[in-house]
Backbone as ProteinMPNN parsed JSONL, in Angstrom:
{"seq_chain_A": "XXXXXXXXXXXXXXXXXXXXXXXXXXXXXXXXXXXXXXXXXXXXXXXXXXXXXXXXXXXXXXXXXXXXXXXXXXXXXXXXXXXXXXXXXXXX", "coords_chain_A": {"N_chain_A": [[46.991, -30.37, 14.092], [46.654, -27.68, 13.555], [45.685, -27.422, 11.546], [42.983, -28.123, 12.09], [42.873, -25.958, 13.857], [42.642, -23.741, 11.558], [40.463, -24.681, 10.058], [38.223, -24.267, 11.981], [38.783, -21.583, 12.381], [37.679, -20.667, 10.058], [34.976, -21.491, 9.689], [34.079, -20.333, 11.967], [34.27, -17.349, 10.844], [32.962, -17.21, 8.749], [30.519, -18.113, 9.579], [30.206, -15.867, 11.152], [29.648, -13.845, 9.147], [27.221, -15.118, 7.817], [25.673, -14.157, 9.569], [26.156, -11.65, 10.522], [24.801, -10.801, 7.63], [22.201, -12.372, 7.724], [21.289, -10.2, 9.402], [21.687, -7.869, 8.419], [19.794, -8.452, 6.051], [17.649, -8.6, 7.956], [17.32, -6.194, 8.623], [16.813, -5.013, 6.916], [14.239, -5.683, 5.831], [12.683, -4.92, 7.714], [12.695, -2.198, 7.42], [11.567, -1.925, 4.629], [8.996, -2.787, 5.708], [8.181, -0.51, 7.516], [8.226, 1.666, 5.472], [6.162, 0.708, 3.816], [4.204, 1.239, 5.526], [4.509, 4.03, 5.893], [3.302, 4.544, 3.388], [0.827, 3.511, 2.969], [-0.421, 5.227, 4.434], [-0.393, 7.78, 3.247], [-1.566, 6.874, 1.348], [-3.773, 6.63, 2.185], [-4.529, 9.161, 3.068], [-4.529, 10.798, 0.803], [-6.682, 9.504, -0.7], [-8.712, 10.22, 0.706], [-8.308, 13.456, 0.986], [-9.273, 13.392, -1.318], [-11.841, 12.51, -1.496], [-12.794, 14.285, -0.46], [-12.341, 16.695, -1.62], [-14.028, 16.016, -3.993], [-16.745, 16.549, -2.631], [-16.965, 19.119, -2.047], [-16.488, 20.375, -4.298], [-18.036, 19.43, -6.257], [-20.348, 20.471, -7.501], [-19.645, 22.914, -9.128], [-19.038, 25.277, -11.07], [-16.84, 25.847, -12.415], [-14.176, 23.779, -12.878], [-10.937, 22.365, -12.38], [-10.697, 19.662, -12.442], [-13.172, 18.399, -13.654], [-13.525, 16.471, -15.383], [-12.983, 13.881, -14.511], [-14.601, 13.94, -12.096], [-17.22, 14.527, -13.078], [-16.535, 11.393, -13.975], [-16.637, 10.316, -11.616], [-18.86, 10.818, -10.184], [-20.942, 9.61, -12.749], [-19.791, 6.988, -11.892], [-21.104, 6.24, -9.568], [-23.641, 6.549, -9.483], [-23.808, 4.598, -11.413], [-23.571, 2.693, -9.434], [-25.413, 2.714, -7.536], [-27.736, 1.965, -9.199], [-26.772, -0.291, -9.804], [-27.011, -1.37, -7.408], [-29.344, -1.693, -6.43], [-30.448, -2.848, -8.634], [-29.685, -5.581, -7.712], [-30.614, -5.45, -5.501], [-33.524, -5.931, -6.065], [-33.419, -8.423, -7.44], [-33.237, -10.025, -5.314], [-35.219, -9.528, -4.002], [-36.112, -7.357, -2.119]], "CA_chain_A": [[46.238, -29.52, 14.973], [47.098, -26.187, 13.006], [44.773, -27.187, 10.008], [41.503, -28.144, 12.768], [42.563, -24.412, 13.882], [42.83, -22.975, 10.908], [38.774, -24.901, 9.778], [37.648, -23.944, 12.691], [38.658, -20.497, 12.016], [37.134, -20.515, 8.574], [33.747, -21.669, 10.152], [33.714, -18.684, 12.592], [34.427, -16.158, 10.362], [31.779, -18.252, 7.76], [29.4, -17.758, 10.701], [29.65, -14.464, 11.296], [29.513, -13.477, 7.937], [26.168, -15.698, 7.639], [25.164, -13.839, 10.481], [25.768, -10.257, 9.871], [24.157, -10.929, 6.059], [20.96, -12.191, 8.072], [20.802, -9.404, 10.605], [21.079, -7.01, 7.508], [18.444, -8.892, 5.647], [16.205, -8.69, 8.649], [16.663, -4.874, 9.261], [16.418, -4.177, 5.335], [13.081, -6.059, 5.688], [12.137, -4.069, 8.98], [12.862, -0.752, 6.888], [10.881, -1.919, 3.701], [7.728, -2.495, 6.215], [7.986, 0.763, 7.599], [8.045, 1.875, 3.894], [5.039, 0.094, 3.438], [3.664, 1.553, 6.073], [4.408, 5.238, 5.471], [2.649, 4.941, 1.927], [-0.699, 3.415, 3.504], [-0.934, 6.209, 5.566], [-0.247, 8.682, 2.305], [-2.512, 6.7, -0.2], [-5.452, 6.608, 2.652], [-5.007, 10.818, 3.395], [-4.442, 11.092, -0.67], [-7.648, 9.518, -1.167], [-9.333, 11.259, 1.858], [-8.664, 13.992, 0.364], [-9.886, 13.357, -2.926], [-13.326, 12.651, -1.594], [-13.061, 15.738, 0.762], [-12.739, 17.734, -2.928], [-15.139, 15.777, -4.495], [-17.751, 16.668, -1.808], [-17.07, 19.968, -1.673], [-16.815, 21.264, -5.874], [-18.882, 18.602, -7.626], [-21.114, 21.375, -7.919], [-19.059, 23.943, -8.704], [-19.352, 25.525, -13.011], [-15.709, 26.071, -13.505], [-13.431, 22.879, -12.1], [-9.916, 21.791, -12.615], [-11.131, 18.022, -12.269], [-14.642, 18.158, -14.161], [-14.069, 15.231, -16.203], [-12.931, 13.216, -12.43], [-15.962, 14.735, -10.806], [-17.655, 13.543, -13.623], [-16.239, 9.898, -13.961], [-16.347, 9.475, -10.319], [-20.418, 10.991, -9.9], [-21.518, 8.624, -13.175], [-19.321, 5.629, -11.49], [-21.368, 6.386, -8.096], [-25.082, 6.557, -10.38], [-24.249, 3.316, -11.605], [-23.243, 1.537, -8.23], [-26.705, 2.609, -7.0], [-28.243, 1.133, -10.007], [-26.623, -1.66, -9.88], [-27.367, -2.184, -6.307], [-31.093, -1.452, -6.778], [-30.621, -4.548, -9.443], [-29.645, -6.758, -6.346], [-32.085, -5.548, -4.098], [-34.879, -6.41, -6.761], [-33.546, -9.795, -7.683], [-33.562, -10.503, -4.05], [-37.065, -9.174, -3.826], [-35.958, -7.133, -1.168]], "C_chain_A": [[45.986, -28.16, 14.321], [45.819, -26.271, 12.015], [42.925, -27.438, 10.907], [41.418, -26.741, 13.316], [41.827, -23.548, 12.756], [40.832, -23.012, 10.224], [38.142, -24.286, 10.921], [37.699, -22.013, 12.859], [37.603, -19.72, 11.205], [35.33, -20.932, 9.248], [33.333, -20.565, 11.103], [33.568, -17.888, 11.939], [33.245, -16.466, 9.122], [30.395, -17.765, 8.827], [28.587, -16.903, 11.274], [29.076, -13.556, 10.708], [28.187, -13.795, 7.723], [25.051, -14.383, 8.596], [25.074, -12.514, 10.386], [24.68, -9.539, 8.487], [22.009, -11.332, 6.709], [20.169, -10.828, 8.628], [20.662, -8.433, 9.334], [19.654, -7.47, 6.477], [17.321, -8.657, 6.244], [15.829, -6.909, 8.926], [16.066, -4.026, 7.818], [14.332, -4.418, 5.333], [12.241, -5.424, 6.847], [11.973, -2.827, 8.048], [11.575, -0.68, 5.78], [9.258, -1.653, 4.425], [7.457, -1.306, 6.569], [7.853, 1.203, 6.327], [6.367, 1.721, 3.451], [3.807, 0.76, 3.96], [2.712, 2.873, 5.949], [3.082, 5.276, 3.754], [1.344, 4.54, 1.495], [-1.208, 4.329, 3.921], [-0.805, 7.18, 4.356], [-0.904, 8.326, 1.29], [-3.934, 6.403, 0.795], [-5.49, 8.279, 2.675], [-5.165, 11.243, 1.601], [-6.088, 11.58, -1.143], [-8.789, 10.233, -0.1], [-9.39, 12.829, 1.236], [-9.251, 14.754, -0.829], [-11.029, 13.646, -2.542], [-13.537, 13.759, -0.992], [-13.617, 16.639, -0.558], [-13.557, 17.665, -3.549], [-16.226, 16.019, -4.041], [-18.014, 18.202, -2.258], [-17.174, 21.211, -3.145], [-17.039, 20.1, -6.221], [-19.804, 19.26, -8.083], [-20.709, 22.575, -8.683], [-18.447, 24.202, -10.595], [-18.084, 25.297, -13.517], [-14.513, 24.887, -11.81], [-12.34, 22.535, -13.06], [-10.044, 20.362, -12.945], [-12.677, 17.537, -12.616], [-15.112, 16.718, -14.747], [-13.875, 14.378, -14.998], [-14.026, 13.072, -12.082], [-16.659, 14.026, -11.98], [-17.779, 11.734, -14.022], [-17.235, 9.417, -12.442], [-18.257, 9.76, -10.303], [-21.473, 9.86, -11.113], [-21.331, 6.886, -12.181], [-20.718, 5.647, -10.249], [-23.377, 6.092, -8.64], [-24.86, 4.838, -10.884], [-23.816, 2.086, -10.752], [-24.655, 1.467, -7.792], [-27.386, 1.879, -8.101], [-28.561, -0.291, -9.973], [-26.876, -2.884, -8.437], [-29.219, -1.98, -6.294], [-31.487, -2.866, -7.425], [-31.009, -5.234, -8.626], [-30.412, -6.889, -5.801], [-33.529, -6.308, -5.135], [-34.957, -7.875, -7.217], [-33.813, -10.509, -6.894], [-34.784, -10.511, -3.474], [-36.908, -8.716, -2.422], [-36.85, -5.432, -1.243]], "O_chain_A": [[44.969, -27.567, 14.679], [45.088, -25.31, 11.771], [41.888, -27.004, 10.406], [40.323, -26.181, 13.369], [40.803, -22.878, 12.89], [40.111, -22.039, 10.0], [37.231, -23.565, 10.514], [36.8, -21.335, 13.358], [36.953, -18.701, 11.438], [34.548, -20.063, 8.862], [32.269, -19.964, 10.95], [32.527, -17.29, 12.211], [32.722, -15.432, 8.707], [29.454, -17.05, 8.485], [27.424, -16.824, 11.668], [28.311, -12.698, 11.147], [27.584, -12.785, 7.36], [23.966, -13.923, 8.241], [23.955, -12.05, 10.165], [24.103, -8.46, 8.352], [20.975, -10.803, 6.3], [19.007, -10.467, 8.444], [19.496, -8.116, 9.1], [18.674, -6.744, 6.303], [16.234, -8.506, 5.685], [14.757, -6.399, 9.249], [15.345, -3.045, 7.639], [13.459, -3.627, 4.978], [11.016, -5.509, 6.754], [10.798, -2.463, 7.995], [10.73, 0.214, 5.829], [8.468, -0.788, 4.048], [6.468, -0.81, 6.029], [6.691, 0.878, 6.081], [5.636, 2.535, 2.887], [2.745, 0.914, 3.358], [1.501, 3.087, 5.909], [2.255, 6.126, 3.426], [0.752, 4.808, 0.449], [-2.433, 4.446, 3.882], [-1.784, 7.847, 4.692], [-1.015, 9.075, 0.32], [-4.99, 6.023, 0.291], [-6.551, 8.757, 2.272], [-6.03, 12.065, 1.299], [-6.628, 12.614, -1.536], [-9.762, 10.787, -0.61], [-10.489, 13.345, 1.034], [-9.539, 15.901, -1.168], [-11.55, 14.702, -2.9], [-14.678, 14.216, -1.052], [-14.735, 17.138, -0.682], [-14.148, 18.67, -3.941], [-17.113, 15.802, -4.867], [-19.09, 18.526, -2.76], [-17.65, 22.346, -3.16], [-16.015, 19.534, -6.604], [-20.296, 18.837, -9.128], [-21.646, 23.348, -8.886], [-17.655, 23.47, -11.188], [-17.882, 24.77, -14.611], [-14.274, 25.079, -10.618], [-12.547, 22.403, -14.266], [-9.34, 19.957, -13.87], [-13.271, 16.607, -12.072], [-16.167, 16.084, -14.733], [-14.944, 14.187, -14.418], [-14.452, 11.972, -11.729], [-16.69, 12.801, -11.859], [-18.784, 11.064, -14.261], [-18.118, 8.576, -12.275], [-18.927, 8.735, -10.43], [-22.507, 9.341, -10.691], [-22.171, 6.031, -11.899], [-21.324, 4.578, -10.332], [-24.141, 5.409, -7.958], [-25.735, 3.994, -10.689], [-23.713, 0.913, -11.112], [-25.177, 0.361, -7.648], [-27.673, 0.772, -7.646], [-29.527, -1.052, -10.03], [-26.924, -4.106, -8.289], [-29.938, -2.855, -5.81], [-32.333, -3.691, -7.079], [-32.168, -5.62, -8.476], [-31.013, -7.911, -5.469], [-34.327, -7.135, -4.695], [-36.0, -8.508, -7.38], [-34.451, -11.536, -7.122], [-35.275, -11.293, -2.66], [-37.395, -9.391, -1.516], [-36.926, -4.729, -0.236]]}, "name": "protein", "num_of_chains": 1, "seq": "XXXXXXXXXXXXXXXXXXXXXXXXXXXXXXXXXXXXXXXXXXXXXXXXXXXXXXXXXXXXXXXXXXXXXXXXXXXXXXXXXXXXXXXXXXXX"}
């Protein structure tokens, strides 16, 4: 009888153990989403305010971020381009 105690012990305490190890698994994985969350919300205002700057000195003689402002105003010249392409292949 002592040794079906003693397994039956060992399976509780096996159990709990299983069980505490999930519940931390599940709150580590609760925490990471929040995580996830926070750093959507800080790489959409990031870039929010990128374009805010870019709006506001792309004109502007003496810039910290000229070659940027530059990249980003060619990149933006050859999206229209390239959508102009589209529209014309489409015969739109």
């Amino acid at each position: 009888m002592e040794f079906f105690e003693k397994v039956g012990e060992t399976i509780t305490a096996k159990g709990k153990d299983v069980a505490d190890k999930a519940k931390d698994f599940a709150e580590i994985a609760s925490l990471r989403s929040q995580i996830s969350t926070c750093e959507e919300v800080m790489k959409k205002n990031y870039l929010e305010i990128g374009k805010l700057y870019y709006e506001q000195f792309k004109e502007a003689e003496v810039n910290d971020f000229a070659e940027q402002i530059t990249a980003i105003t060619n990149a933006k010249n050859g999206v229209e381009a390239l959508e102009a392409k589209i529209k014309e292949i489409k015969g739109v």
